[in-house]
mmCIF file as gemmi writes it, N, C-alpha and C atoms, coordinates in Angstrom:
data_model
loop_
_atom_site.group_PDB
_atom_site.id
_atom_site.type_symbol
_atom_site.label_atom_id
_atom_site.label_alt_id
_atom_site.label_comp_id
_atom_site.label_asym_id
_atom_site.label_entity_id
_atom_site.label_seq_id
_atom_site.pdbx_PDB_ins_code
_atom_site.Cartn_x
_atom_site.Cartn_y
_atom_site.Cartn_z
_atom_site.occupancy
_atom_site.B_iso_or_equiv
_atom_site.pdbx_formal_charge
_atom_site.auth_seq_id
_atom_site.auth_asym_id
_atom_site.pdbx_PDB_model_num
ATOM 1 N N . UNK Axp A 1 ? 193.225 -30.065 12.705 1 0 ? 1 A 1
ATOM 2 C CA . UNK Axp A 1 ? 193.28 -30.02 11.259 1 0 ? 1 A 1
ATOM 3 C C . UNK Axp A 1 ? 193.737 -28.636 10.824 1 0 ? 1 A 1
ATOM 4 N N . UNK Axp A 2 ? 194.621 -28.59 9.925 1 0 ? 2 A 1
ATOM 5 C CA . UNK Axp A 2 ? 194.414 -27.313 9.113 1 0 ? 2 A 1
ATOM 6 C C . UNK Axp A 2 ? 194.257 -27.408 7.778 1 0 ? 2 A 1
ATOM 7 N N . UNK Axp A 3 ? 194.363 -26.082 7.359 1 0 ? 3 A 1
ATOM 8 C CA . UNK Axp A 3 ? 194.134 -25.743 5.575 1 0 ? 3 A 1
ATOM 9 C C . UNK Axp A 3 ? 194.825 -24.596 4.932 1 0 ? 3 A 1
ATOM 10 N N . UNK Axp A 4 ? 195.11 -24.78 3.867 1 0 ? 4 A 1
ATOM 11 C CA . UNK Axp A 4 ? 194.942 -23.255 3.406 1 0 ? 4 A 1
ATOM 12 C C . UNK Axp A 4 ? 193.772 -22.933 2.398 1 0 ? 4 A 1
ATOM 13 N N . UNK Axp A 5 ? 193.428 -21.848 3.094 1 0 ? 5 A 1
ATOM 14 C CA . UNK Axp A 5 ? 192.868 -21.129 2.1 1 0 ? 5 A 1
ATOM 15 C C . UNK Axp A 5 ? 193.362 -19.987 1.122 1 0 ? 5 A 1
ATOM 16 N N . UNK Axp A 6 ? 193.036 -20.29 -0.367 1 0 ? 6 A 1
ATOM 17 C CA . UNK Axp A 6 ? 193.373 -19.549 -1.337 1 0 ? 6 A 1
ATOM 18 C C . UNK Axp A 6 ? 192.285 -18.536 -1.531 1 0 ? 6 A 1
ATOM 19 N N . UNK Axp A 7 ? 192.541 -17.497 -0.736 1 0 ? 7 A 1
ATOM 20 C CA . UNK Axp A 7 ? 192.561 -15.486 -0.894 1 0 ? 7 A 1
ATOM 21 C C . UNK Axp A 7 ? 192.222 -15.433 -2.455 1 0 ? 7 A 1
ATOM 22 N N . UNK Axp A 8 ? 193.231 -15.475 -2.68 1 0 ? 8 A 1
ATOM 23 C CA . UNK Axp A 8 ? 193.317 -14.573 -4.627 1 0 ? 8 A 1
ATOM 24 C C . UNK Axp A 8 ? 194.667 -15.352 -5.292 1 0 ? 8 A 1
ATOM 25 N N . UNK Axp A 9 ? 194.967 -15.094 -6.627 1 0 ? 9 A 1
ATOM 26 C CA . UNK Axp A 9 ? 196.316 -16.054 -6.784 1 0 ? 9 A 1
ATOM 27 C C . UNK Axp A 9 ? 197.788 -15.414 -6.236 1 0 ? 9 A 1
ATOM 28 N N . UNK Axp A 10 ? 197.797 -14.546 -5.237 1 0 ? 10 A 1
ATOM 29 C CA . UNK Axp A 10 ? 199.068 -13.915 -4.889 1 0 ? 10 A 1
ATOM 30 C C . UNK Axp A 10 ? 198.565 -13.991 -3.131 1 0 ? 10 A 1
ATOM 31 N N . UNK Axp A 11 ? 197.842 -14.43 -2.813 1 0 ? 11 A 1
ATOM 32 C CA . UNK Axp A 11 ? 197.448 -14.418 -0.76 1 0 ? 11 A 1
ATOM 33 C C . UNK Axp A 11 ? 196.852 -15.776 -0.455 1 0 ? 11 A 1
ATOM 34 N N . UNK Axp A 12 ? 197.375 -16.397 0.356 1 0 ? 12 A 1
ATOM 35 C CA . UNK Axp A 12 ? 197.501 -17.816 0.566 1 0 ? 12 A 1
ATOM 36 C C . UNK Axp A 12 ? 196.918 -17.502 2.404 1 0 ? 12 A 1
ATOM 37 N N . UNK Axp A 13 ? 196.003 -17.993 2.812 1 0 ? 13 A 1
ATOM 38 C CA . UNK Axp A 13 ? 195.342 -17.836 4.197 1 0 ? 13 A 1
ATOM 39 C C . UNK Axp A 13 ? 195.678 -19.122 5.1 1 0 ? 13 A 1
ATOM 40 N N . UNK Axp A 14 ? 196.713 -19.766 5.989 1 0 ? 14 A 1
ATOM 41 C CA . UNK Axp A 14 ? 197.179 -20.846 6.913 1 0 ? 14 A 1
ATOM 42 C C . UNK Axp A 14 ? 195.626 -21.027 7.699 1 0 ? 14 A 1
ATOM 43 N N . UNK Axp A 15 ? 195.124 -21.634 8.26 1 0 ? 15 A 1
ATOM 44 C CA . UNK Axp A 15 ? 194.625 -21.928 9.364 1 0 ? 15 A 1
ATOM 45 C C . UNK Axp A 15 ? 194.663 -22.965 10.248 1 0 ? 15 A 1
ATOM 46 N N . UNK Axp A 16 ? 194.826 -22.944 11.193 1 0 ? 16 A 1
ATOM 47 C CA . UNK Axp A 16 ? 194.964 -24.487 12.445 1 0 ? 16 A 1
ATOM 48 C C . UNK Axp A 16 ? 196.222 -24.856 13.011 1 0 ? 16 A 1
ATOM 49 N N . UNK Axp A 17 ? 196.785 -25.724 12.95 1 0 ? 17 A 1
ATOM 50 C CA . UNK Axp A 17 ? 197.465 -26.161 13.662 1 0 ? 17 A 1
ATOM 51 C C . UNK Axp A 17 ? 198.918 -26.371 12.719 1 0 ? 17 A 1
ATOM 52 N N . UNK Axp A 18 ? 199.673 -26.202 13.175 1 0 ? 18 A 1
ATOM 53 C CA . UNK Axp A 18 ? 200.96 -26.481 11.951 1 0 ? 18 A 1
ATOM 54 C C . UNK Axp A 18 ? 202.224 -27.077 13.089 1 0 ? 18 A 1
ATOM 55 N N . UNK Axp A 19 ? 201.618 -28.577 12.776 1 0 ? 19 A 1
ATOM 56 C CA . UNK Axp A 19 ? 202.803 -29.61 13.608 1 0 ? 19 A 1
ATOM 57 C C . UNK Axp A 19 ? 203.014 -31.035 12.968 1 0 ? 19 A 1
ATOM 58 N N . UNK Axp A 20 ? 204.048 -31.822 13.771 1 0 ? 20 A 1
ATOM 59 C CA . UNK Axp A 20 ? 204.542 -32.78 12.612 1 0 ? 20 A 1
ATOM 60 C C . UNK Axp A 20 ? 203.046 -33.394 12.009 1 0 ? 20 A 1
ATOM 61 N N . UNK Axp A 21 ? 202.204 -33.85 13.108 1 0 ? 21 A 1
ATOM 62 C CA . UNK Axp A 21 ? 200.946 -34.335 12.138 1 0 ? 21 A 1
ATOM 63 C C . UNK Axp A 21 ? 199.882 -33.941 10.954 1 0 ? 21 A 1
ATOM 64 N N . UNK Axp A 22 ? 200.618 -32.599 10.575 1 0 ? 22 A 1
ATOM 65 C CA . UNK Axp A 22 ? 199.384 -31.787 9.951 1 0 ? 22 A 1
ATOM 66 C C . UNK Axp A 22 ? 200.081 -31.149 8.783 1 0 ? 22 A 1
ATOM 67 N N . UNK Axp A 23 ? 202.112 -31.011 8.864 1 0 ? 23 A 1
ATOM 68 C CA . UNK Axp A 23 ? 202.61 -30.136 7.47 1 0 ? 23 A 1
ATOM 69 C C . UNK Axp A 23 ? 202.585 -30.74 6.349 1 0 ? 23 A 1
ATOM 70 N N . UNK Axp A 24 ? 202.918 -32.294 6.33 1 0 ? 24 A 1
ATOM 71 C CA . UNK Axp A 24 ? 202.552 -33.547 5.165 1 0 ? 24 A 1
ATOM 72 C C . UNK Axp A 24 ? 201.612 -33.097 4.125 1 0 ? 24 A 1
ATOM 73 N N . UNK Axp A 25 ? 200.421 -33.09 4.707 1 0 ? 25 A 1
ATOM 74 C CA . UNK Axp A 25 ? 199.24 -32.398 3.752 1 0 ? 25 A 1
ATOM 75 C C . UNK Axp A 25 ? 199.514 -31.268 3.524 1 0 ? 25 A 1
ATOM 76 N N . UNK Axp A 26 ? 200.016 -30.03 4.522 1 0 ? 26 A 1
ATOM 77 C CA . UNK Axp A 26 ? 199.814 -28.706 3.666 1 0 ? 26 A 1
ATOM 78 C C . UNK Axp A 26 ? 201.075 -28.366 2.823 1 0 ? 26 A 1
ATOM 79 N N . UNK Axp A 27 ? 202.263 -29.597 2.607 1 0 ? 27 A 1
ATOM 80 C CA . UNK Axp A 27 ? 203.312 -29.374 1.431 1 0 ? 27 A 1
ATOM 81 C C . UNK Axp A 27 ? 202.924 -30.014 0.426 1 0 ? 27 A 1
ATOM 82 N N . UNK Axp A 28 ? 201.869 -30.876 0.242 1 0 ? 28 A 1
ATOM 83 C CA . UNK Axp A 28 ? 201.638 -31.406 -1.003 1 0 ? 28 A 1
ATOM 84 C C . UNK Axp A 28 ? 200.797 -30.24 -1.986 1 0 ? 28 A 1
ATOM 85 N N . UNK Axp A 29 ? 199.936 -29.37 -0.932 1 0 ? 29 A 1
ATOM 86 C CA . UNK Axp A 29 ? 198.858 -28.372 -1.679 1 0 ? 29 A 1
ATOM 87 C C . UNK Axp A 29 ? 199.951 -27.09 -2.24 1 0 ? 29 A 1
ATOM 88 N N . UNK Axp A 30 ? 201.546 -27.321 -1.878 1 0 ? 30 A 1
ATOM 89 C CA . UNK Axp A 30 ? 202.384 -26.259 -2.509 1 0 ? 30 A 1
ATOM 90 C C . UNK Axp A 30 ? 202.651 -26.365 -3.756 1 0 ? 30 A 1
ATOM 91 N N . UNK Axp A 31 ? 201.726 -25.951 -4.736 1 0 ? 31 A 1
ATOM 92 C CA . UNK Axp A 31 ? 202.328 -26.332 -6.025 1 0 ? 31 A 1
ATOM 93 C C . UNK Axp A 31 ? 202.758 -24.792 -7.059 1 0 ? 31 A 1
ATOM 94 N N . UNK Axp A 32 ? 202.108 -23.888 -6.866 1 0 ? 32 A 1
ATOM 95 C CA . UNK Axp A 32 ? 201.933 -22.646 -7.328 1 0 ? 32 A 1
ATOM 96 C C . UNK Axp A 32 ? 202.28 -21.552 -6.245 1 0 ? 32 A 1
ATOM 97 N N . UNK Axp A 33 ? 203.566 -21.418 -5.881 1 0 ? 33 A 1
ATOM 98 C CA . UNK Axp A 33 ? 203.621 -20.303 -4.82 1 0 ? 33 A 1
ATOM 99 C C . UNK Axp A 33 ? 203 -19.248 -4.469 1 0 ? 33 A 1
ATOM 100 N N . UNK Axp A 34 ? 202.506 -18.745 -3.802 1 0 ? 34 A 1
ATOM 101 C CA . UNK Axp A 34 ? 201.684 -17.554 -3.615 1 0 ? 34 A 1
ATOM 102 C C . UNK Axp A 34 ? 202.961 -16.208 -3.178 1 0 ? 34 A 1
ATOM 103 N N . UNK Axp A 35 ? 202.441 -15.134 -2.959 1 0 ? 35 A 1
ATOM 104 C CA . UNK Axp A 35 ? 203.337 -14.21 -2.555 1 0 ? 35 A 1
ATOM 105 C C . UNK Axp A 35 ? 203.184 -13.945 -1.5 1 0 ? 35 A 1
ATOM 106 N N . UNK Axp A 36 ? 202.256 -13.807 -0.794 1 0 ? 36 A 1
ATOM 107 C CA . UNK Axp A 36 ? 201.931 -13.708 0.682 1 0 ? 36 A 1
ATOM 108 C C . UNK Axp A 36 ? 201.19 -15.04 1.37 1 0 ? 36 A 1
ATOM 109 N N . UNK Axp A 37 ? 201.446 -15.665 2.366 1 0 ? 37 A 1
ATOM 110 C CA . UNK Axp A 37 ? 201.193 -16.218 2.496 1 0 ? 37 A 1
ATOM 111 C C . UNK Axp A 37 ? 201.126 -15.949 4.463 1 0 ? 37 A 1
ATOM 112 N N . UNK Axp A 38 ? 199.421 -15.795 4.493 1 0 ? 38 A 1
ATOM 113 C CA . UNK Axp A 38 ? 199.109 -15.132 6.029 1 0 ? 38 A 1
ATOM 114 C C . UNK Axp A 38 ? 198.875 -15.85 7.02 1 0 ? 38 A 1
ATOM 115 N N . UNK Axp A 39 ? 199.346 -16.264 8.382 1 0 ? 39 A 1
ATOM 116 C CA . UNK Axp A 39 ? 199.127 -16.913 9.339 1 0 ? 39 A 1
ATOM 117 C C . UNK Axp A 39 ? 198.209 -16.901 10.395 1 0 ? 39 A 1
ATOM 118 N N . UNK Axp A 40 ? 197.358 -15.789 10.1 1 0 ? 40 A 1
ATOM 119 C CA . UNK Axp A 40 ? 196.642 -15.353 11.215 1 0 ? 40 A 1
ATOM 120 C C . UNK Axp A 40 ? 195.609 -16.117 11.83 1 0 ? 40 A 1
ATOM 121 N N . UNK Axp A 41 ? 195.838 -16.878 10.66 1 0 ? 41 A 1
ATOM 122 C CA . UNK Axp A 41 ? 194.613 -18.189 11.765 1 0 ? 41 A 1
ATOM 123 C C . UNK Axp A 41 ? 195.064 -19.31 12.181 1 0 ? 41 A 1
ATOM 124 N N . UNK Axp A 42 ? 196.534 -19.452 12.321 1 0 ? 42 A 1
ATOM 125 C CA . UNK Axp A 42 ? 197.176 -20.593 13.283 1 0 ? 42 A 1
ATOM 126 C C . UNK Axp A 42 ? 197.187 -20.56 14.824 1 0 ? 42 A 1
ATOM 127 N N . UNK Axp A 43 ? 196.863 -21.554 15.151 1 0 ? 43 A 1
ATOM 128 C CA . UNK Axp A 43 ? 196.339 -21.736 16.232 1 0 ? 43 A 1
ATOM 129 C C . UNK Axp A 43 ? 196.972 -22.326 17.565 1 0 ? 43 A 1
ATOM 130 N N . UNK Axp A 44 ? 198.395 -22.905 16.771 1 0 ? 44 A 1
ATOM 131 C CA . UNK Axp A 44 ? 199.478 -24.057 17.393 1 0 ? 44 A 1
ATOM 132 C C . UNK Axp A 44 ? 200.826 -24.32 16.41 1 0 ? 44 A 1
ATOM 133 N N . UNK Axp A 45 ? 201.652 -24.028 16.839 1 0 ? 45 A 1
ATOM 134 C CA . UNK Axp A 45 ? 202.589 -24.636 15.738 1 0 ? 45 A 1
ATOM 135 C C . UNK Axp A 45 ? 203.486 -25.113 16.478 1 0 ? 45 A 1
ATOM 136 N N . UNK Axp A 46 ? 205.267 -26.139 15.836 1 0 ? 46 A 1
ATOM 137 C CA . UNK Axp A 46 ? 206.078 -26.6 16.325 1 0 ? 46 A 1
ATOM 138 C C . UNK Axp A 46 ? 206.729 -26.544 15.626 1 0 ? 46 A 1
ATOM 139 N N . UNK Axp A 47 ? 208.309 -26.812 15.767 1 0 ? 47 A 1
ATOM 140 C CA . UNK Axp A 47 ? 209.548 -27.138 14.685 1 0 ? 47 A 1
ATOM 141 C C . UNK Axp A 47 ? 208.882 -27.366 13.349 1 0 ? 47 A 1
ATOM 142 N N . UNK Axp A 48 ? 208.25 -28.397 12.872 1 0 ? 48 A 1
ATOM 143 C CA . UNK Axp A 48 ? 207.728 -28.752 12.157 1 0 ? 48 A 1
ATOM 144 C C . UNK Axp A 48 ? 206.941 -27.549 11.125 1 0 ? 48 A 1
ATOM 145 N N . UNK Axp A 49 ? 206.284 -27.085 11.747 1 0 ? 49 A 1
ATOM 146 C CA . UNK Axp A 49 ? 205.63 -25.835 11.164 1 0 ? 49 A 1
ATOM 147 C C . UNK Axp A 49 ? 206.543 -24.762 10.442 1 0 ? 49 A 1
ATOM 148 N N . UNK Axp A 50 ? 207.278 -24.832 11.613 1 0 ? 50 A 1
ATOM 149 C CA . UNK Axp A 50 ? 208.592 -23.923 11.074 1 0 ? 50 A 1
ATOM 150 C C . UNK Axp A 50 ? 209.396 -24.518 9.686 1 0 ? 50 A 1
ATOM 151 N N . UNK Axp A 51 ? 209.594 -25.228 9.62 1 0 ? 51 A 1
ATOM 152 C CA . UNK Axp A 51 ? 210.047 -25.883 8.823 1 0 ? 51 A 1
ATOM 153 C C . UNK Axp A 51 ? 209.695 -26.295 7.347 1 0 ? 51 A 1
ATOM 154 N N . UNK Axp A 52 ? 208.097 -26.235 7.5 1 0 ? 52 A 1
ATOM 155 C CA . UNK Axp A 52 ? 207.145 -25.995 6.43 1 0 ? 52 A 1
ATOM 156 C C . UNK Axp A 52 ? 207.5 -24.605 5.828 1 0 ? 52 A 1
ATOM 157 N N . UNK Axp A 53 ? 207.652 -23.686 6.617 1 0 ? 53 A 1
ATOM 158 C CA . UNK Axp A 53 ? 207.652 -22.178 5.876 1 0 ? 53 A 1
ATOM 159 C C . UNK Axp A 53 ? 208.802 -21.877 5.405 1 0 ? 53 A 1
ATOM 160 N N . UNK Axp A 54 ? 210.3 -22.893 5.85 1 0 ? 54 A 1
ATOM 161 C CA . UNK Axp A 54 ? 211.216 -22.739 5.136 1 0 ? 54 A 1
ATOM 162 C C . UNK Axp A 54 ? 210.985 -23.26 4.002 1 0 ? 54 A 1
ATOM 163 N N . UNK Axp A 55 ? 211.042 -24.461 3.99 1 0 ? 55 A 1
ATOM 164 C CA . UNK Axp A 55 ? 211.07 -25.124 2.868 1 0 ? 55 A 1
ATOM 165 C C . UNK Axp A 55 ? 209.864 -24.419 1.871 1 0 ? 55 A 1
ATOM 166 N N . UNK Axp A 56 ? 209.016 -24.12 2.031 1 0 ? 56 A 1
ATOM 167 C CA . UNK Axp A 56 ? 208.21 -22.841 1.081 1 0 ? 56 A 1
ATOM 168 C C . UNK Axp A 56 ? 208.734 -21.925 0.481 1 0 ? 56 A 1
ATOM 169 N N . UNK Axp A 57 ? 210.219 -21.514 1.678 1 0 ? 57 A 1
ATOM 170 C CA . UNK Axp A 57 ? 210.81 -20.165 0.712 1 0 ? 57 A 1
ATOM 171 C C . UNK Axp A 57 ? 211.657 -21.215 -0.15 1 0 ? 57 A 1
ATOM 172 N N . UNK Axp A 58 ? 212.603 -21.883 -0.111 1 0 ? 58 A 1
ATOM 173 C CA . UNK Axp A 58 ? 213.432 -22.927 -0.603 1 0 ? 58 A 1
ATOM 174 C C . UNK Axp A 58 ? 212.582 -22.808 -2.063 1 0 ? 58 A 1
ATOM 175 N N . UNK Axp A 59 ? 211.196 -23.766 -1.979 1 0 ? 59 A 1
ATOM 176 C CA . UNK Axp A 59 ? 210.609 -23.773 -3.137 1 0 ? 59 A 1
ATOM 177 C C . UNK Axp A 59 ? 210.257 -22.699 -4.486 1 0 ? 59 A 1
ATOM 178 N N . UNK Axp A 60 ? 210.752 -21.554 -3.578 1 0 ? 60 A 1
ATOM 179 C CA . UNK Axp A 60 ? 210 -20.345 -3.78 1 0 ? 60 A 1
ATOM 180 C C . UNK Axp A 60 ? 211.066 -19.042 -4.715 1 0 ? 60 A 1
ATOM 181 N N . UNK Axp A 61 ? 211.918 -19.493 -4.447 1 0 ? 61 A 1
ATOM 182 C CA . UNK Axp A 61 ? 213.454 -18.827 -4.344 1 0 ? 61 A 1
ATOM 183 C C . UNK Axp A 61 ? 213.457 -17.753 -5.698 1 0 ? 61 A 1
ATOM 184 N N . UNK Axp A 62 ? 212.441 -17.724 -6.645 1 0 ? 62 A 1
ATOM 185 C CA . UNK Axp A 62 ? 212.054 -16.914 -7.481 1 0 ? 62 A 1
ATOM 186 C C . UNK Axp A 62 ? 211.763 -15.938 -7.619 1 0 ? 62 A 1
ATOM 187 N N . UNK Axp A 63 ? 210.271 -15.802 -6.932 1 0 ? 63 A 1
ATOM 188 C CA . UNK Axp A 63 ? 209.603 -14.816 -6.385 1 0 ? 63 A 1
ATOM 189 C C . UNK Axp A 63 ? 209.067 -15.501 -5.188 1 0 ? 63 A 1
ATOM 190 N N . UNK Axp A 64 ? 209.984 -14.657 -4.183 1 0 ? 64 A 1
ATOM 191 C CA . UNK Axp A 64 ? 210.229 -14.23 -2.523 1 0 ? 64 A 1
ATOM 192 C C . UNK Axp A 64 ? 208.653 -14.534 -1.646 1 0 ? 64 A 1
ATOM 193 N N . UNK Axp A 65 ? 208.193 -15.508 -0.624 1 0 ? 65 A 1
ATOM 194 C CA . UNK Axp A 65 ? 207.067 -15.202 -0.254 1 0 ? 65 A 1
ATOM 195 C C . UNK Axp A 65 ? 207.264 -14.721 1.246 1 0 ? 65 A 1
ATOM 196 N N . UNK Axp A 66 ? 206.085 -13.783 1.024 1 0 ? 66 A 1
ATOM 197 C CA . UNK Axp A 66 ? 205.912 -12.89 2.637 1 0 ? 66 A 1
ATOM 198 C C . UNK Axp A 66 ? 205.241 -13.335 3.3 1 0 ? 66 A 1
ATOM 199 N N . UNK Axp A 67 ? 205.554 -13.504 4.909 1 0 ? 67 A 1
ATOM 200 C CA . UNK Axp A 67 ? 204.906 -14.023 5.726 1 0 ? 67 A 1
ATOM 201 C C . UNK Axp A 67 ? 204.04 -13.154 6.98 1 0 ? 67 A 1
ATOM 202 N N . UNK Axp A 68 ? 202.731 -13.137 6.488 1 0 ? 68 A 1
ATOM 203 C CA . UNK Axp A 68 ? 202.58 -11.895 7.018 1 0 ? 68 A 1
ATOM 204 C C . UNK Axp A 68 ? 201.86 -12.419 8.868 1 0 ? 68 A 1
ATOM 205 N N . UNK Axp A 69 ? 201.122 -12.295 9.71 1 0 ? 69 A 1
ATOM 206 C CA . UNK Axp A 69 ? 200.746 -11.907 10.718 1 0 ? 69 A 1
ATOM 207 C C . UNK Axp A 69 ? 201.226 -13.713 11.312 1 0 ? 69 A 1
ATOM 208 N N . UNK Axp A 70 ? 202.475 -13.532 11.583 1 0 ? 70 A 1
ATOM 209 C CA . UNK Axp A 70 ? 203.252 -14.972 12.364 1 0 ? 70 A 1
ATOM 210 C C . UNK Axp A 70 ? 203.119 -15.1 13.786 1 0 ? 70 A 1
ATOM 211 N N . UNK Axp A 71 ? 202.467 -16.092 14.035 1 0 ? 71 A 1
ATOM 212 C CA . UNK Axp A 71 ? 202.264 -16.399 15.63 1 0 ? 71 A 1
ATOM 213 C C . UNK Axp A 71 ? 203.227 -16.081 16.388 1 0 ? 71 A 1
ATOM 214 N N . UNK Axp A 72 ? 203.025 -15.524 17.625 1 0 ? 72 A 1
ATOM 215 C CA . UNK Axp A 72 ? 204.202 -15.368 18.868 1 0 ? 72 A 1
ATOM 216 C C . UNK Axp A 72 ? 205.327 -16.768 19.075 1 0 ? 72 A 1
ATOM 217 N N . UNK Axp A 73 ? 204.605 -17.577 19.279 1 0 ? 73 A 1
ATOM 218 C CA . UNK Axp A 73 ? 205.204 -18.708 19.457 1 0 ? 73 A 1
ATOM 219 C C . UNK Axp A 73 ? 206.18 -19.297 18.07 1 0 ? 73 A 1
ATOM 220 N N . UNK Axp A 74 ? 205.802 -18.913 16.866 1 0 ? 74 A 1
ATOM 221 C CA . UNK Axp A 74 ? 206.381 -19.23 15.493 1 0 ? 74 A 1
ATOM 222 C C . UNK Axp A 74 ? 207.875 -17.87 15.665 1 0 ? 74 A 1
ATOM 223 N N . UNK Axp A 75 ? 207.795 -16.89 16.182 1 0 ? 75 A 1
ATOM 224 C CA . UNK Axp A 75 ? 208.308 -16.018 16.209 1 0 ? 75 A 1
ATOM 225 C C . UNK Axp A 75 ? 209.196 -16.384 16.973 1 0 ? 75 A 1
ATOM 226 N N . UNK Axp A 76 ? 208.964 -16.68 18.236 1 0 ? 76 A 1
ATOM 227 C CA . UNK Axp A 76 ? 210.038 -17.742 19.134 1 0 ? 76 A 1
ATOM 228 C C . UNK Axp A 76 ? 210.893 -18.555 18.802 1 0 ? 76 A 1
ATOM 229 N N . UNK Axp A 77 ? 210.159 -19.583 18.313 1 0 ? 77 A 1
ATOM 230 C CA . UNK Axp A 77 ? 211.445 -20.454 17.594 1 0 ? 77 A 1
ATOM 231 C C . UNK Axp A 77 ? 211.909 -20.512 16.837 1 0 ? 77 A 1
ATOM 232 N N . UNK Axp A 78 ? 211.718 -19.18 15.463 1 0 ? 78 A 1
ATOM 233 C CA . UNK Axp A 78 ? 212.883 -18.949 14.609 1 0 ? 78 A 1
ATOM 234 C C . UNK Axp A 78 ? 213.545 -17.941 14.902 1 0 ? 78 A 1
ATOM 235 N N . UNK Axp A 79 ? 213.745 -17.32 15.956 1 0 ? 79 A 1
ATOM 236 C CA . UNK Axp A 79 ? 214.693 -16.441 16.617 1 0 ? 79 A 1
ATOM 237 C C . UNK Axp A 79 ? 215.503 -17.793 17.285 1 0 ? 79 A 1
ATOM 238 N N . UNK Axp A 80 ? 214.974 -18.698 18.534 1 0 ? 80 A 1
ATOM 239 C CA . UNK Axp A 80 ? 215.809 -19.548 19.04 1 0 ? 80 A 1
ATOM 240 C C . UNK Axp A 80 ? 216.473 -20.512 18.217 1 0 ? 80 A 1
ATOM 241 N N . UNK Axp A 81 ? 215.981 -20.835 16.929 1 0 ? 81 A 1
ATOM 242 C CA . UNK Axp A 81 ? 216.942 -21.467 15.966 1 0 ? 81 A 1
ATOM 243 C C . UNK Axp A 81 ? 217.705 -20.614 14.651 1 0 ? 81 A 1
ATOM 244 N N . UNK Axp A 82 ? 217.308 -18.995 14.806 1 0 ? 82 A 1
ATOM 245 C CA . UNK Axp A 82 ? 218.84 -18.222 14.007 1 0 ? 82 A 1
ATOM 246 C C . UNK Axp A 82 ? 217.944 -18.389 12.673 1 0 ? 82 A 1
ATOM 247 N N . UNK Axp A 83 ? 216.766 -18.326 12.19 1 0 ? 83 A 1
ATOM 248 C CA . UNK Axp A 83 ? 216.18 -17.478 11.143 1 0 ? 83 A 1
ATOM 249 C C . UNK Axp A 83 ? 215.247 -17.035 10.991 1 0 ? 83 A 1
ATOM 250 N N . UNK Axp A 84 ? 215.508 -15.921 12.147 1 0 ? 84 A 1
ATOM 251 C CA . UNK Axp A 84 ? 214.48 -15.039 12.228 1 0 ? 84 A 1
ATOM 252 C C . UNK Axp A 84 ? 214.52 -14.25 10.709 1 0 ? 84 A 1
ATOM 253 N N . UNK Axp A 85 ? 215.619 -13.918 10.664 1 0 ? 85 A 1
ATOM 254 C CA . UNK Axp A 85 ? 215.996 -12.953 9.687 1 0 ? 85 A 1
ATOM 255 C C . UNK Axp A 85 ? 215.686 -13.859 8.297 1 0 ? 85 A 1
ATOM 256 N N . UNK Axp A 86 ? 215.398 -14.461 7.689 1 0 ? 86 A 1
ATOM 257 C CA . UNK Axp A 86 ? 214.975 -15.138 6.55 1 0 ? 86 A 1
ATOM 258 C C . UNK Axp A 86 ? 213.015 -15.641 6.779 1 0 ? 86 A 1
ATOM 259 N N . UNK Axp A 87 ? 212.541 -15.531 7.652 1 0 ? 87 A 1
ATOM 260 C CA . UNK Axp A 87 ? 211.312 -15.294 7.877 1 0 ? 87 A 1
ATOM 261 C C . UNK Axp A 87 ? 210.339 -14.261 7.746 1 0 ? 87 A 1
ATOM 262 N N . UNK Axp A 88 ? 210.982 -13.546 8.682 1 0 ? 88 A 1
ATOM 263 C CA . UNK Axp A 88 ? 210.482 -12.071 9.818 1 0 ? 88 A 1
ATOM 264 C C . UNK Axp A 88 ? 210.792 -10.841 8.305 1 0 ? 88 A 1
C-alpha cells in the first residue's frame, strides 16, 4: 500500500510502494499540487511510479514541483529512459 502524506500545503510526503498496482489511487489524491513533493519513504517503485511523477509535473506545469530524496532505483530508470534531467 501506499499514501501520501500532506506535510503542510507546499510538502507532499510519498510512502510505500509506487507500481502499476498502487499509482491509480495516488493520481486521483492529485488535485492541489504541492511544491515539494518527498520520496523518502518509498520502498519499491517501477515504470509506473515513474510515470506518476511525470505526469505530476505535466499537471503541474505552473508552479514547478521538486522532487526531493528519490530512490536509487527511481534514479535508475529515469536516467535509463532519458529524464533524468526533468526529474533530478
Amino acid at each position: 500500500m501506499s499514501q501520501i502524506i500532506v506535510e503542510d500545503a507546499n510538502t507532499w510526503r510519498v510512502s510505500g510502494e509506487l507500481n502499476f498496482a498502487t499509482v491509480g489511487a495516488l493520481s486521483t489524491e492529485f488535485t492541489q499540487p504541492p511544491k515539494v513533493v518527498d520520496l523518502c519513504d518509498v520502498t519499491r517503485t517501477d515504470s509506473a511510479g515513474l510515470a506518476l511523477l511525470i505526469e505530476w509535473l505535466k499537471q503541474s506545469k505552473e508552479a514547478p514541483i521538486t522532487f526531493r530524496n528519490m530512490p536509487a532505483q527511481m534514479v535508475s530508470l529515469a536516467t535509463v529512459c532519458g529524464v533524468q534531467d526533468i526529474l533530478l
